[in-house]
N, C-alpha and C positions, 0 to 999 in steps of 0.2 A: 412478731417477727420483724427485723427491721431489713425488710424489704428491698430500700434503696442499699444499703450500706453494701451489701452483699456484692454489688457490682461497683459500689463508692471505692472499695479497699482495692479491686483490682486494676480500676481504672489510675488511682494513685501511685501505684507499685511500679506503672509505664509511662508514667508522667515525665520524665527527664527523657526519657528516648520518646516520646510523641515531639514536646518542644526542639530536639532537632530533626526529626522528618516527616512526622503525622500530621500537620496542625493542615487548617485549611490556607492558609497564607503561607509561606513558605519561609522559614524564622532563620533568623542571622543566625549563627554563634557565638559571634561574639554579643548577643545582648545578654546573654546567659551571664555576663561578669559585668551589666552595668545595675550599679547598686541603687541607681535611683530610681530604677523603673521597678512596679511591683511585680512580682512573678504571676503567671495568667490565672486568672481566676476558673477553680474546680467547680460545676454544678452537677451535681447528683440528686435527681428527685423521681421518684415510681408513685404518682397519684392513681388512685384506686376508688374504684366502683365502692368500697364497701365503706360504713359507717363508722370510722375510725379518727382519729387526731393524723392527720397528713403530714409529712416529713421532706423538709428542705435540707441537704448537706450541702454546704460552701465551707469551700478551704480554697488556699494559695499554693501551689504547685511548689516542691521542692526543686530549686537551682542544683544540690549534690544527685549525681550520678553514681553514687558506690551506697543507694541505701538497699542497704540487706537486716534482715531480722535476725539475733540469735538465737535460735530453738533448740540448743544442742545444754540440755542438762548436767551442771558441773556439780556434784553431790558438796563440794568442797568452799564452794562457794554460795549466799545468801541469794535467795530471790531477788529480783531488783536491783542489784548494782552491777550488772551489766550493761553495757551499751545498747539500746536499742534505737531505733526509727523512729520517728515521731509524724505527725499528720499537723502544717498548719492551715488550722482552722480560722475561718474569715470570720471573727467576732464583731458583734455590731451595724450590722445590716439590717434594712427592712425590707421583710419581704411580703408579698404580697400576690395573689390568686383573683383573678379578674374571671368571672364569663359572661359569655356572650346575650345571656339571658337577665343581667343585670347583677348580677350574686357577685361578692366580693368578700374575701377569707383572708384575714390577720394571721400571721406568723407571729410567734417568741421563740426569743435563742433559748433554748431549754440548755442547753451546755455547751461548750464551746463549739461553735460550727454546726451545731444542730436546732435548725428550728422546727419548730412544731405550731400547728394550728390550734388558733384559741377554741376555738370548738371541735367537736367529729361531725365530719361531713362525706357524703359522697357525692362523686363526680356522676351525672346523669349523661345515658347513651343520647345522645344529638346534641347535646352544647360542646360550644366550645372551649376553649380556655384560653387562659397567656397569664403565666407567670412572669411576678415582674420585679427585679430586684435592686437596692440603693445600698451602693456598699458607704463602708463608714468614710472613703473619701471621696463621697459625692456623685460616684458616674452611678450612672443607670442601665439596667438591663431589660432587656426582653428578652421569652419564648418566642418561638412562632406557635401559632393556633395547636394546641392538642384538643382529643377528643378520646373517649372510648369507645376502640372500634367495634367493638361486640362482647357476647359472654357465650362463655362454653362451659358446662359443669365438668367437672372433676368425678365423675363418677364410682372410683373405685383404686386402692391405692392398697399394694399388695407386695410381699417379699417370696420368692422362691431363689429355690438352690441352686448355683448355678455355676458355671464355669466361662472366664473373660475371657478377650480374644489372643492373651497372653498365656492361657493355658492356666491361671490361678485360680482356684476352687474357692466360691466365697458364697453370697447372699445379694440377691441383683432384686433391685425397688423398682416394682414398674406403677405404671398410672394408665389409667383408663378417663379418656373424654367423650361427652358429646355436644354439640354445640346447640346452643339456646338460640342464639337472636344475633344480628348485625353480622358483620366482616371477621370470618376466623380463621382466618388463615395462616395467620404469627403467633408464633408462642414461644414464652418462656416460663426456666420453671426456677425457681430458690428453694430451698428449704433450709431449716433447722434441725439438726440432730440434736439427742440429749440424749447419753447415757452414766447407767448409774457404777461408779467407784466404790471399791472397797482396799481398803488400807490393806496389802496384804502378812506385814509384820507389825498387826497393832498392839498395842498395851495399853491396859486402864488408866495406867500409872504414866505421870512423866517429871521431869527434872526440873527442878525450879532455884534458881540460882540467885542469889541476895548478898551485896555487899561484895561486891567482886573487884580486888585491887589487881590485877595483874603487874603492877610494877611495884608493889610491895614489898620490901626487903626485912628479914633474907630471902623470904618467899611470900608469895601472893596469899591474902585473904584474899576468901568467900566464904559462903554458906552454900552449903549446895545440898536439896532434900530430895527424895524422890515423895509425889502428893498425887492424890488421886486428881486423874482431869476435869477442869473444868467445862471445858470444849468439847462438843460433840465431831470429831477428825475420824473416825472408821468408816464410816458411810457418807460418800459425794454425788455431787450430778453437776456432769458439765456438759452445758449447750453451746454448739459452735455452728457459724452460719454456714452457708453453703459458700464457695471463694471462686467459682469454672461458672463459666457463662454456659446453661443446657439450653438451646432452641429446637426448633421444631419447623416446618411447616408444609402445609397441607394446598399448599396454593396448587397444587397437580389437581386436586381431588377438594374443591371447598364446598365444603359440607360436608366432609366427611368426620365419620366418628375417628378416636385417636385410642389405639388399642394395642397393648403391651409396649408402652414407651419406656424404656429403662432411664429414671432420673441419677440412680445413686447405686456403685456396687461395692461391698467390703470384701477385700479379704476374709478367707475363715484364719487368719491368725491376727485379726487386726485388734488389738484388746478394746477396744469401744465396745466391741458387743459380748464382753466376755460374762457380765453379768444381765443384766437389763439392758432393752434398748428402744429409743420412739425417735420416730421424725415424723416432725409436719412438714408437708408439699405445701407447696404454694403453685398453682397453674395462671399466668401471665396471657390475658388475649391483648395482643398491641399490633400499631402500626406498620404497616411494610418502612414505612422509614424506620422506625425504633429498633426492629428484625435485622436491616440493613446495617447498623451503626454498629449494632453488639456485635455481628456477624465480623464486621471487619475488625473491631477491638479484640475480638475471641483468638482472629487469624493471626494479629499484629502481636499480641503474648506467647503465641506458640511460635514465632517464627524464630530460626533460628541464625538468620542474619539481619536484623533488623534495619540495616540501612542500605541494603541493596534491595529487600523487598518491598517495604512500605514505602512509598510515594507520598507526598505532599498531597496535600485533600482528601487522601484515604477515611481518614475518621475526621469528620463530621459533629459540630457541636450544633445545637438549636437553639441559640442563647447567644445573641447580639447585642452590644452597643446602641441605647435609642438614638444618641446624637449620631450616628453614622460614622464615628471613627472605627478606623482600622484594629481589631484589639484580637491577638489568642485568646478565645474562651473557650475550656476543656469541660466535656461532660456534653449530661443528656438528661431533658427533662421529657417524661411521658405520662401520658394518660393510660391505663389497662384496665382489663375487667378479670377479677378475680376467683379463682375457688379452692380452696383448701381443704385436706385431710389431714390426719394424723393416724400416723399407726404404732403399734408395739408388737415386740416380741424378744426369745431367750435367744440365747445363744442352742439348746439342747432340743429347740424346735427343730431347728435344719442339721445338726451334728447330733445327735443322743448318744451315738458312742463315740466322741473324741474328747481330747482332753481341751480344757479349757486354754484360749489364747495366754497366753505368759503377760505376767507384766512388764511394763514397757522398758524398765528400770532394773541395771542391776540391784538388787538385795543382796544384800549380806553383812553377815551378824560379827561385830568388833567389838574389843575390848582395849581402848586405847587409857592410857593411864589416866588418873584424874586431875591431876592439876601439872604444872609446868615450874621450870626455873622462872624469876623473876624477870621482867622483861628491862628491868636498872641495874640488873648484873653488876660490877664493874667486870668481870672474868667471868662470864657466862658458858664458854666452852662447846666443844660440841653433843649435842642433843640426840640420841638414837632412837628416841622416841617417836611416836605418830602426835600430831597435835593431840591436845589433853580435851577430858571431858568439859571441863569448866571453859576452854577456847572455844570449843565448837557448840557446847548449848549458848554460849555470848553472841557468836554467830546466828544461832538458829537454823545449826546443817546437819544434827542429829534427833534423835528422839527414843527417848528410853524404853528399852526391852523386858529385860529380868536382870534380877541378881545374875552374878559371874557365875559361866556352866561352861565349863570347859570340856563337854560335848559340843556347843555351839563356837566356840573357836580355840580348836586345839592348840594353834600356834602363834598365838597371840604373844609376842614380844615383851609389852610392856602391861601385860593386863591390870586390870582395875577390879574392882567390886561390882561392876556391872559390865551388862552387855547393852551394844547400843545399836542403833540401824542407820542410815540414811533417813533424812525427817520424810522424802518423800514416800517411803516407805510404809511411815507409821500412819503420816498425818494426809489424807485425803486432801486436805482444805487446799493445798499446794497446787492440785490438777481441776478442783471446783469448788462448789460450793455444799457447806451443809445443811443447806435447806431444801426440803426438797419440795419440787416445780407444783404449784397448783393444779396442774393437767396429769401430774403422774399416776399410775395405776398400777400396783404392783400384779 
């Protein structure tokens, strides 16, 4: 589970509204346009009790203010050549894991802006720490001291039926703790969903297209065959991290057990769980500073005027300049002690008699003609067509059905010898993957 990331992505998303009124020093605006200074360095790290390869995230805060993701599915348009966001990533750093006990843990960039430790190691309850970092143009960082403030089992991790405070009918993820040993009175929780996809207009069969001149005159060569698939695309699994800060704490009551905490609730139309469904929890014991920090980052995403509410010093990074200059550094490193479950279930456990959530996507079955006027025309004219099969398998924005059945589209204009879908339709591979997860159980 990648742990840190989970809180990595949302601290990033507020990254240009923290640098004008979050930071702990109070930042100009206008250095937001000076190009020679570099944009404040991101640190994202959740070290952990358990025996695993430990995870550094460093990236460079973006200077634009208008970034937004596009999630809105255009059937007409390819994967991929839309505009999206990007993350940059502080490539070339060394970083490094110091404690107090003498022990000392090597990082490697495993990929851009993500290091990982050369061994798996766990952080032990009573040392300290201090992460320490040398970016590629020289300055130095430091943590201040983390430690693991205790562990609390995860005991028990369960779904019932239920209804949110919106009045929406869905399936509510609660967790059950008790606490082991040291300081537990902070907690957070992540997890990972995965559920399973299925192609709901598939075919065995798909188009394969060879030697395609679209500006061919008088008209376009290709070959275009329909061939059994090679690719397994009817059956997916897509896992996506948790993105909402969930805390908790118990400081009223410490030592107390943690009993029916709802981490995650879906909708009953939400198609994730329309076929299979697992999430692993992850349960977080941390600092009352680390509790603090998220708490006001949680506050600062939800606010809805973000610069009358947030204050300067409001969010807190733990991650200084060793020479003592004055420098924005965004983020948070912690020490936590961790416990995990995983769970599974149908959709037909909590619903038996409803129908299954819809897919997400319109479907629907066309027959646009198969090929097109030349795109060298000299008088090309106008076209009352829909783009042709041969445009859009070149694309990769359809994916083959059956032969032409003029049940499936009575009023097809321009019909063809085939019927066709939307590729996300056919082909699963679009929304995940076709392999599926080591942990899965059907």
């Amino acid at each position: 589970m990648n742990r840190a990331k989970i809180i990595y992505r949302i601290m990033l998303s507020w990254v240009p509204l923290l640098l004008l009124g979050a930071c702990v020093d109070e930042l100009e605006i206008e250095s937001l346009g000076n190009d020679e200074e570099a944009p404040p360095l991101v640190i994202e790290a959740v070290l952990t009790d358990e025996v695993i390869n430990q995870k550094v995230f460093l990236s460079r805060s973006s200077q634009r203010l208008d970034l937004e993701t596009d999630t809105i599915y255009n059937p007409n348009v390819p994967l991929g050549r839309g505009t999206r966001d990007s993350v940059d990533a502080e490539s070339g750093a060394t970083v490094r894991l110091f404690g107090d006990d003498g022990t000392t843990y090597d990082f490697f960039e495993s990929e851009a802006g993500l290091y990982q430790s050369d061994q798996a190691f766990a952080l032990q309850l009573g040392t300290d720490y201090t992460l320490e970092i040398i970016t590629r143009n020289g300055n130095e960082y430091a943590s201040d001291p983390i430690t693991v403030p205790g562990r609390s089992e995860l005991t028990n991790l369960y779904a019932e039926r239920a209804t949110n405070d919106n009045g929406e009918e869905g399936i509510a993820i609660y967790v059950d703790s008790e606490p082991r040993e040291g300081d537990t009175q902070f907690y957070r929780y992540a997890y990972e969903e995965t559920y399973k996809i299925v192609s709901p207009l598939w075919s065995a069969n798909e188009f394969r297209l060879t030697d395609y001149d679209p500006c061919a005159l008088p008209s376009p060569t290709y070959n275009l065959s329909v061939v059994p698939k090679e690719v397994e695309n009817r059956v997916c699994y897509n896992t996506v991290a948790s993105n909402t800060i969930i805390q908790l704490s118990t400081a009223g009551n410490p030592g107390g057990d943690i009993s029916k905490h709802m981490v995650r609730f879906i909708g009953k139309d939400n198609f994730i769980i329309s076929e299979r469904y697992s999430i692993l929890v992850q349960q977080q014991v941390q600092s009352a500073d680390a509790f603090s920090f998220y708490s006001n980052l949680n506050n600062f995403s939800q606010s809805e005027n973000i610069f009358s509410q947030v204050q300067p010093g409001a969010i807190y990074a733990n991650v200084f300049r060793k020479d003592g200059t004055t420098e924005n550094v965004l983020g948070y490193v912690s020490a936590v002690g961790v416990s995990d479950q995983r769970l599974f279930f149908n959709f037909e456990d909590f619903f038996p008699d409803d129908e299954l959530p819809e897919f997400p996507f319109n479907c629907v079955y066309q027959s646009p003609p198969e090929s097109h006027p030349s795109y060298c025309s000299q008088n090309p004219g106008p076209n009352p067509c829909p783009l042709s099969i041969i445009e859009r398998v070149d694309l990769g924005t359809i994916s083959y059905f059956s032969t032409y059945d003029e049940a499936l589209v009575p009023f097809a204009s321009c019909p063809s010898d085939y019927v066709v879908v939307p590729r996300i339709c056919g082909d699963c591979t679009l929304l995940g993957s076709n392999v599926e997860p080591d942990f899965w159980i059907e």
